[in-house]
Steps between C-alpha positions, in 0.01 A plus 500: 500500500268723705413710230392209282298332796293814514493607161138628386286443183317786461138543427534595115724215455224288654254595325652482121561129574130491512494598102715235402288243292663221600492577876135722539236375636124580365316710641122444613442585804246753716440634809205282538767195391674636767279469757388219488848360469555629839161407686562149315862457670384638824191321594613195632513236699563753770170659521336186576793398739678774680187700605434209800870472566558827604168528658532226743922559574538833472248787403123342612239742312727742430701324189239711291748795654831276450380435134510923454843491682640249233303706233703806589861373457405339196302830401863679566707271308227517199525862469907440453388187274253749273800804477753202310247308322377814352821659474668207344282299339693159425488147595633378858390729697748543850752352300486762224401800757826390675711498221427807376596686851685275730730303256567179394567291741217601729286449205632153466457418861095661428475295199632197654281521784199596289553131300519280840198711631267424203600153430434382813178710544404338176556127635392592865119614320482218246530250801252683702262454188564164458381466866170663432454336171528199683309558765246583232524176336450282870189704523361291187654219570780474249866440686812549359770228568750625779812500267337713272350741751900613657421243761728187557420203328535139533879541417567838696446663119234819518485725202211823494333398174270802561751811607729387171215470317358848565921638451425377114225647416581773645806539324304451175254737544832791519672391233178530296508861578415798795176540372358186520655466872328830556134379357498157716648676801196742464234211486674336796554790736143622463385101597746580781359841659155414421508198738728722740181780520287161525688412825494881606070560455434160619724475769362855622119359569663257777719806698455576848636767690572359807793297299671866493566507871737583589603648144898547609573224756734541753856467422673161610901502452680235320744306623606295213847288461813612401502273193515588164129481436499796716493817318834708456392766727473298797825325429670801450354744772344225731171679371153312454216666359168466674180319458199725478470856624641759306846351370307125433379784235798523368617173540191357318540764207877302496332189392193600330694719284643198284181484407536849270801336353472508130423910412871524455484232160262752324818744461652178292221573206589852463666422137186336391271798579327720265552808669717406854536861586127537555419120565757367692432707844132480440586071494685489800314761727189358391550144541655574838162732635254229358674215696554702823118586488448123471679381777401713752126421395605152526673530845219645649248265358651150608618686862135582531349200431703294763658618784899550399568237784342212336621586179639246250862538428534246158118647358337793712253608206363105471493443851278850601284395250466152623487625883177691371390209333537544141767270408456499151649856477835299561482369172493828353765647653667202365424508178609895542831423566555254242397706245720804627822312572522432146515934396732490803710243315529636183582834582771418716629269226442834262723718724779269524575458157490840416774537746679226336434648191631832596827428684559214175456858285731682717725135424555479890356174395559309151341708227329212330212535783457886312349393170120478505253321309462645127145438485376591871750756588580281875810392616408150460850352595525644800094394588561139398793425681397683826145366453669097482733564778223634756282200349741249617551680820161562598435061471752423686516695774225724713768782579353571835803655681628645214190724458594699722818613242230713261396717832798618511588521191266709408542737805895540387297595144316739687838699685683510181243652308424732759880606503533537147269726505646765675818413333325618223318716551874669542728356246226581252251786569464584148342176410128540415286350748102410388482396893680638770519346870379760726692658788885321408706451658221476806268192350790275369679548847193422692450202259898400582452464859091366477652217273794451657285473834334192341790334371639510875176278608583224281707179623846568513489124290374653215768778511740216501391364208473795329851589542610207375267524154660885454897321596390269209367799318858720564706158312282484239507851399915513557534201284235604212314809580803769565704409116205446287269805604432741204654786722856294505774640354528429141183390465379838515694556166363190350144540590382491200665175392428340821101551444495356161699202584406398849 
């Protein structure tokens, strides 16, 4: 039993299920794609958000420094990311990277997690579109009806017209093919940073120094609850972090960091790259260095336009603009993050169902999801249903507590791929390596405890419900997942048969 829990698909074998016709997916994709896949997935919401968040609770003008902090772990678990994706160039990224060193069943419980992560990432962003996009349409005067905008209606009915709208076409646009994604997430994204370095040179005209002082405020301990909205540290070690000073560094590169969330989903387009030994690290480093370089230009811009202490929390970049009396530059920053929320959504979308489509190859789920289209080379069946599932779920629901779920998510991502590389790295030194993390087993340790340092700070609620989505996980793949996996005995034997009859 243990043996087949942790038995290993090895990198060859992963990579000949690539060729199969049936099962391959086309590829089209650049380092340039790349890129901009991962600036498009990154620049959020959060830039416009999180900057005055931290800046009034926890970091004042130094969240430009907290933004570098948060920069650096990520930095550390992209170098591990860049090693795999290079190394083994096939869809699902942590998922396949886990499978391929730590064994099945931790690359189930990856996979798994990978799928909750991304569809609720994609439902949490296509609601916080619709909210912009409707906010857009009060401005001229046109008003959606409140069962149709995920509010409550006459008859307690409320339905997100807009966020299951956006799933759709979303969903069409992938099933159409990775290159077409890749051409209208290009258009959008550069709509997206140019009103970004709009905000940046503008807001830079209206900065005063004296806002800078004191640039590190003194530290003021917390003394939070011992309720499970309080982070797992403090419940566990009666620990609090501490509001500005040096550790409200640190605990402001805790939250601002969920704002580099998406690097990671790059990885999952590795089988649809022209070249992923060169491209794929140049995607994901680059994309990373061109959003940290953004932030902190945008953290010190709005904290020196207003004093930190008078800060907005719900929309710092508006309000400094409308504290120096240009209001109008609120309706850009609007229209920014409309416009980016929807590259945010459909790359999220992207990376979960090549996950899907991955483990459904692997048949840890059914093998029906494996086929893809004959004329655009996508896995279509996987994108549709996924893509009408989120849709329903983003209109009825807003998902707020449950956002919290892709944080850490993707920070479990982050240890296991950071472990599987020095696994690796040993069970496999002859394998050719285009990119190779520098200083193992040094940098994936470091990135172990940096990570696991952030996953600490979250509510110990959202570790609750995490642990129950991987208990659900464990039944599912015990019931399903365990007998019908390729690597099962007998089907081994019958591979062959198995792929042409699925």
């Amino acid at each position: 039993m243990s043996s087949a829990l942790f038995r290993t698909k090895n990198v060859e074998q992963s990579i000949q299920d690539t060729e199969e016709p049936e099962h391959s997916l086309k590829k089209s994709l650049s380092a340039l794609d790349l890129t901009v896949f991962g600036v498009g997935v990154i620049i959020g919401t959060g830039i416009f958000v999180l900057t005055g968040q931290v800046a009034k609770n926890n970091a004042g003008p130094a969240t430009a420094l907290a933004f570098v902090v948060a920069g650096v772990v990520c930095a550390l678990a992209a170098l591990c990311y860049a090693e795999f994706a290079s190394t083994v160039p096939v869809a699902g990224s942590a998922y396949t990277f886990s499978y391929a060193s730590l064994g099945e069943l931790p690359a189930w419980i990856i996979g798994w997690d990978l799928v909750l992560e991304f569809a609720l990432g994609t439902a949490v962003v296509a609601v916080g579109w619709s909210g912009y996009i409707r906010s857009l349409l009060d401005n001229a005067g046109w008003h959606l009806p409140g069962y149709l905008a995920g509010r409550d209606g006459a008859h307690g009915f409320g339905f997100d017209i807009l966020a299951a709208a956006l799933v759709l076409v979303l969903t069409g646009i992938l099933v159409l093919g990775m290159k077409l994604s890749a051409r209208i997430t290009q258009v959008v994204v550069a709509i997206k940073v140019a009103v970004v370095l709009i905000v940046i040179i503008a807001g830079a005209f209206f900065v005063s120094g004296d806002n800078y002082k004191p640039f590190i405020p003194h530290a003021q301990p917390v003394h939070a609850g011992g309720n499970l909205k309080a982070p797992l540290i403090q419940l566990m070690f009666g620990w609090a972090p501490a509001d500005f000073g040096v550790m409200g560094i640190f605990t402001a590169a805790s939250v601002v960091f969920f704002a580099f969330i998406g690097f990671d989903i790059v990885a999952t387009a590795a089988e649809e790259t022209r070249n992923p030994q060169r491209d794929m690290p140049r995607g994901i480093l680059g994309s990373l260095l061109i959003c940290t370089v953004l932030y902190v230009a945008v953290s010190v811009v709005v904290t020196g336009m207003q004093k930190y202490t008078r800060l907005s929390i719900e929309a710092p970049l508006a309000d400094a603009f409308k504290a120096v009396g240009h209001p109008w530059f609120a309706g850009i920053i609007s229209f920014g993050a409309a416009v980016g929320l929807t590259t945010v959504c459909l790359i999220l979308l992207l990376g979960q169902t090549r996950v899907f489509f991955a483990m459904s190859r692997d048949g840890l789920l059914p093998r029906f999801f494996s086929r893809v289209h004959p004329r655009f080379k996508t896995p279509h069946r996987p994108t549709i249903l996924l893509g009408v599932v989120i849709a329903i779920v983003a209109g009825f629901t807003s998902l707020s507590e449950l956002a919290e779920l892709v944080n850490i998510g993707t920070l479990f991502a982050f240890v296991v791929v950071a472990i599987s590389v020095i696994i690796l790295r040993r069970t496999r030194p002859d394998l050719p390596r285009a990119f190779r993390t520098p200083w193992v087993p040094f940098v994936p340790i470091v990135s172990v405890c940096a990570t696991l340092w952030l996953m600490l700070n979250l509510p110990a609620e959202t570790w609750l419900r995490f642990a129950v989505w991987m208990v659900i996980g464990f039944v599912v793949y015990f019931l399903y997942g365990r007998t019908h996996s390729r690597l099962a005995p007998g089907r081994q034997v019958a591979r062959q048969t198995t792929d042409n009859n699925p």
